[in-house]
Phi, psi and omega in degrees: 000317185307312192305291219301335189272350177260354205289312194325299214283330144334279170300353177284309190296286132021271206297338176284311167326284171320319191298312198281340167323282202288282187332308188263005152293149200225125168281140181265129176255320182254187165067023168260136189222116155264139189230119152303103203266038203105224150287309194281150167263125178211158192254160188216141164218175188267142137222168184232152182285135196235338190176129165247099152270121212031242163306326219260099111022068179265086168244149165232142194300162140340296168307030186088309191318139166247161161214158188228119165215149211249178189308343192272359159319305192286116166266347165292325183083030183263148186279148196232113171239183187307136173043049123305153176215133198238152175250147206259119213230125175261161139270128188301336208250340182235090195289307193302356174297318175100184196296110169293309186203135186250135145236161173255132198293000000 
């Protein structure tokens, strides 16, 4: 009985973890301009690069906002150095998906 009550409070934890995990991850809400791409649609926002390490990508929006994201991202080929400034393209109908694509402005 003792086992099944630790197993529980484990997997409680687990799910509490996750849940506040999930609360703070953030979708960019504000400073979004939708751009008719083709068919696909997507909202974009600006950052400027604040800090590159190795692959990893640090910018933050006007409004505050920060995002990190790594190279493979960039489909442009374009070179992105500190205080740049890049836009960043979501798909509007799905955000939780995450960053589709980074160009430099």
């Amino acid at each position: 009985m003792i086992k099944r009550v630790i197993i529980l409070l484990v997997l409680s934890s687990i799910l509490i973890a996750l849940v506040l995990v999930k609360d703070h991850t953030s979708a960019p809400v504000n400073n979004t301009i939708t751009k008719n791409n083709g068919s696909s649609q997507y909202t974009t926002v600006e950052y400027k690069i604040s800090k590159i390490k190795g692959k990893q990508y640090y910018g933050k929006s006007d409004d505050g906002t920060d995002i990190i994201f790594s190279s493979k991202n960039i489909l442009s080929g374009d070179k992105i150095r500190v205080h740049d400034v890049v836009i960043c393209y979501f798909d509007k109908n799905n955000l939780g998906k995450g960053l589709v694509k980074v160009e430099k402005k």
